[in-house]
C-alpha positions in Angstrom: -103.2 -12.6 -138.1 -104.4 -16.5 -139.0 -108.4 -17.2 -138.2 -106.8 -19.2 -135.6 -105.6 -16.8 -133.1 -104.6 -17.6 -129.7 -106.4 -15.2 -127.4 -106.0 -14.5 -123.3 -109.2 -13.2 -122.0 -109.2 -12.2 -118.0 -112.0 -12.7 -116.0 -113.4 -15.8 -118.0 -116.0 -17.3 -115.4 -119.0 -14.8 -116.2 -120.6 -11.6 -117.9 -118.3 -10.2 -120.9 -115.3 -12.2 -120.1 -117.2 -15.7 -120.3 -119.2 -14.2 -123.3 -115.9 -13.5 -125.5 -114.3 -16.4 -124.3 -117.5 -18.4 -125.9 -117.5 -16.1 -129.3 -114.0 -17.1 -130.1 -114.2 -20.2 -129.6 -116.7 -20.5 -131.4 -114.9 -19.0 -134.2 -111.9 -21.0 -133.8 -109.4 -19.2 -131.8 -107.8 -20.8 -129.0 -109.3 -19.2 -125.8 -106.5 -19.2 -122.6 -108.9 -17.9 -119.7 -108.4 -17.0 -115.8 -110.6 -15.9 -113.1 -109.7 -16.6 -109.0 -112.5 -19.7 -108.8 -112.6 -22.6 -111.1 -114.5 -22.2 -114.6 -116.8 -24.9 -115.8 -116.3 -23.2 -119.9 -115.6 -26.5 -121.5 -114.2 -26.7 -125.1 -111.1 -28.6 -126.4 -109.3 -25.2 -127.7 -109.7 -23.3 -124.3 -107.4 -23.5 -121.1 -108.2 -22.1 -117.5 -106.1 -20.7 -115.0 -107.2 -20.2 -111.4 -105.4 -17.0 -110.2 -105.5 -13.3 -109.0 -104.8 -11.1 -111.7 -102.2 -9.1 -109.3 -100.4 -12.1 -108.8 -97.3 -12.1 -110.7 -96.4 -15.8 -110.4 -99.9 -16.4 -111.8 -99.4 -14.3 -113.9 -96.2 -15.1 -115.5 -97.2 -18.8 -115.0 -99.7 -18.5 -117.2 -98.2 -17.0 -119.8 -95.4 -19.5 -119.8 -97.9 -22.5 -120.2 -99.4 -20.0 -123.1 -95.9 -20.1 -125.2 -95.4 -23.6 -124.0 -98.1 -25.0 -125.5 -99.1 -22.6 -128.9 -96.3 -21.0 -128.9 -97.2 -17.3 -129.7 -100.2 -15.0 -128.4 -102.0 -13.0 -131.1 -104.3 -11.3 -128.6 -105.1 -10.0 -125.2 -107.9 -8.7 -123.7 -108.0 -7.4 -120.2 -111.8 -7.0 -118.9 -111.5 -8.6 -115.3 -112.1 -5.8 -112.7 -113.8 -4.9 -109.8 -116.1 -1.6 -108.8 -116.6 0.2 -105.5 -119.7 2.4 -105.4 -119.7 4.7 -102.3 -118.5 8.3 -100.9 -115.3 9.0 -100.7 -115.6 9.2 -96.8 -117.2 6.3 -96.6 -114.5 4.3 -98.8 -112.3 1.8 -96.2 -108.8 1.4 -97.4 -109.6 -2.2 -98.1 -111.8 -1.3 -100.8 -108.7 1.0 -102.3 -106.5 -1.9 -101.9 -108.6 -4.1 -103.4 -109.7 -1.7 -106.2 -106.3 -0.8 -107.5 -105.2 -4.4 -107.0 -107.0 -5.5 -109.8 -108.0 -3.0 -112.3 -104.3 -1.1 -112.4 -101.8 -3.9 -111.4 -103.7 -6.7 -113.1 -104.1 -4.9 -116.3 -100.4 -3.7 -115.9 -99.1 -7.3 -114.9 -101.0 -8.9 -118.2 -100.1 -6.0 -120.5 -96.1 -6.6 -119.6 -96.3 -10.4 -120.2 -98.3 -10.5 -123.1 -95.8 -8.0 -124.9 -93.0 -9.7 -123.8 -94.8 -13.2 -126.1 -95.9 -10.6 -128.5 -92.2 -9.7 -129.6 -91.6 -12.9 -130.9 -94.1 -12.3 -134.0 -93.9 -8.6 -133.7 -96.8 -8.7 -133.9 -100.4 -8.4 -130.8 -103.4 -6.8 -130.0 -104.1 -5.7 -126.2 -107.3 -4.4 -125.7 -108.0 -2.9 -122.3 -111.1 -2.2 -119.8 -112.0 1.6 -119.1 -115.4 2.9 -118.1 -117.9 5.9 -118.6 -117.3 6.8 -115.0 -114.1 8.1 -116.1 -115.2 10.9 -118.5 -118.5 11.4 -116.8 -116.4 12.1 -113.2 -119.2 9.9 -111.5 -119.5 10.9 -108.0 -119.3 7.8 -105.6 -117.0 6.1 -107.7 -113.9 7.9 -106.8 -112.0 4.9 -106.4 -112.7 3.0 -109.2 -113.2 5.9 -111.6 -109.1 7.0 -110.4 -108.0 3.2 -111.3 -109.8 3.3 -114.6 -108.3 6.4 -115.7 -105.1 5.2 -114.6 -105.7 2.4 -117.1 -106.5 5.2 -119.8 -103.4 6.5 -118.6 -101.6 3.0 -119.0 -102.8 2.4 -122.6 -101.9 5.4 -124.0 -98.2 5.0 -122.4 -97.7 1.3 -123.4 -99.4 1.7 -126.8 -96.2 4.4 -127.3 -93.8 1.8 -125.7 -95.0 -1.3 -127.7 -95.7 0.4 -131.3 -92.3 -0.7 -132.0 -93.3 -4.5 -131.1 -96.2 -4.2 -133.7 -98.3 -4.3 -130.5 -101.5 -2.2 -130.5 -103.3 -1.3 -127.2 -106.4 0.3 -126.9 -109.5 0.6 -124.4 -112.9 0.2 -124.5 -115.1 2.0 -121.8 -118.3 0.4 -121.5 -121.7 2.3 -120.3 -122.9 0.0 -117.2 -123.8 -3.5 -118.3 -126.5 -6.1 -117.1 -123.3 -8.0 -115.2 -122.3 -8.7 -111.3 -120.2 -5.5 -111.3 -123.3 -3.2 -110.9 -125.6 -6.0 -109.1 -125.3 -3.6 -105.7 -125.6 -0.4 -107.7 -129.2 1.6 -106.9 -131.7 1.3 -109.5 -131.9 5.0 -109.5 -128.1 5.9 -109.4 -127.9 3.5 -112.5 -130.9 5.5 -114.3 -129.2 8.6 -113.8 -126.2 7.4 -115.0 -127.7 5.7 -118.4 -129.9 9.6 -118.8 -126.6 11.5 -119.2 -125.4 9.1 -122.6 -126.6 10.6 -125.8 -128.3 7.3 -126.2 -129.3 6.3 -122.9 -129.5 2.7 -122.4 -127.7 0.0 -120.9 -124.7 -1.4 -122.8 -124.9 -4.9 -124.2 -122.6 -7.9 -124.7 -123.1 -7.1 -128.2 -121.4 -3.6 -127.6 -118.8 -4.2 -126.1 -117.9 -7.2 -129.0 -118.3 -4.8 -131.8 -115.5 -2.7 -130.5 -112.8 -5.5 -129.3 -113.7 -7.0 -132.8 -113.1 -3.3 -134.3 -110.1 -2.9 -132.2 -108.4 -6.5 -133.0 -108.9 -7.2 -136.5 -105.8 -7.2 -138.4 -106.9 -4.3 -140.4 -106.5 -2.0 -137.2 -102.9 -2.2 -137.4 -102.4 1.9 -137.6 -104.8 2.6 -134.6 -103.2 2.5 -131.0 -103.1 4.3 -127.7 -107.2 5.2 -128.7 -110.4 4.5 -125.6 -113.6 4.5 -127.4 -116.7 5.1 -124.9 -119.9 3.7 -125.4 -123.5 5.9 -125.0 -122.3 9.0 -126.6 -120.7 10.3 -123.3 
């Protein structure tokens, strides 16, 4: 892969999205970004979408301005999604809706069209969003625990199905992160959480970097279908 890759990050506006977005940049690459409200990331090599990751015109429109413009797409990383921390009793089909919406179609929706640019070099790197919750079975996060593991699920399949592409896929799971998606989370259903990890702190930017880098460098070309968890879980 050149040092000038050409890299679709979802979920660009904040947190880890906005902070990847900024590191290759930085280093380079050519950032294409999305999120559903306007981003004010401003840099001469990145390009912003407005859209819901579930929406396949969006979608497929934004990967059509991607070949249109560079012409290729070296690598994707899906970390847009949304949690839902309550009882399963107490979860309203909304939520579920919502939920599934964004963390199983969305990842499946940018998975397909990124492949489908990919071929052309035979060549990508997808890197996908899972969580601790999964492994850990946390209890109130039924819902998005089941749509995370269906991403497992989807990253083991599609890193079978693409292998012959020269398309790796692989997942990270993050321990929970200083970011909006646990902002309404208890203080002391978070501690709990972060004292079952073998190292029992909260993720970092930082973390999460170290194994997308790991995961996209052009030396990882024989690792696919793999999710690596964070904290010793």
């Amino acid at each position: 892969m050149s040092s000038e890759r050409v890299i679709v990050i979802t979920g660009t506006r904040k947190g880890i999205g906005r902070y990847l977005a900024e590191k290759y940049l930085a280093a380079g690459d050519r950032v294409v970004g999305c999120s559903r409200d306007p981003n004010d990331l401003q840099h001469e090599n990145y390009r912003h979408h407005c859209l819901d990751v579930a929406d396949e015109d969006g979608v497929k429109k934004l990967f059509n301005a991607t070949r249109k413009e560079f012409g290729q797409l070296d690598v994707l990383i899906n970390n847009a999604g949304i949690a839902s921390m309550n009882h399963s009793m107490l979860t309203p089909l909304s939520t579920i809706e919502r939920v599934l919406s964004t963390n199983v179609t969305g990842t499946f929706l940018f998975c397909r069209e990124a492949a489908r640019l990919m071929q052309k070099k035979q060549s990508g790197r997808i890197v996908n969003f899972a969580t601790v919750a999964v492994p850990l079975k946390l209890d109130g996060e039924a819902i998005y625990a089941a749509s995370k593991a269906a991403v497992v699920s989807l990253t083991e399949v599609l890193a079978r199905e693409f292998a012959p592409l020269g398309i790796t896929v692989n997942a990270v799971g993050p321990t929970p992160v200083k970011t909006d998606l646990i902002r309404n989370v208890p203080e002391d259903k978070i501690q709990a959480l972060l004292n079952r990890q073998a190292i029992p702190r909260f993720g970092e930017y930082r973390d999460v970097e170290n194994v997308i880098d790991f995961f996209i460098s052009s030396a990882s070309d024989f690792i696919t279908g793999q999710v690596l968890y964070l904290g010793g879980v």
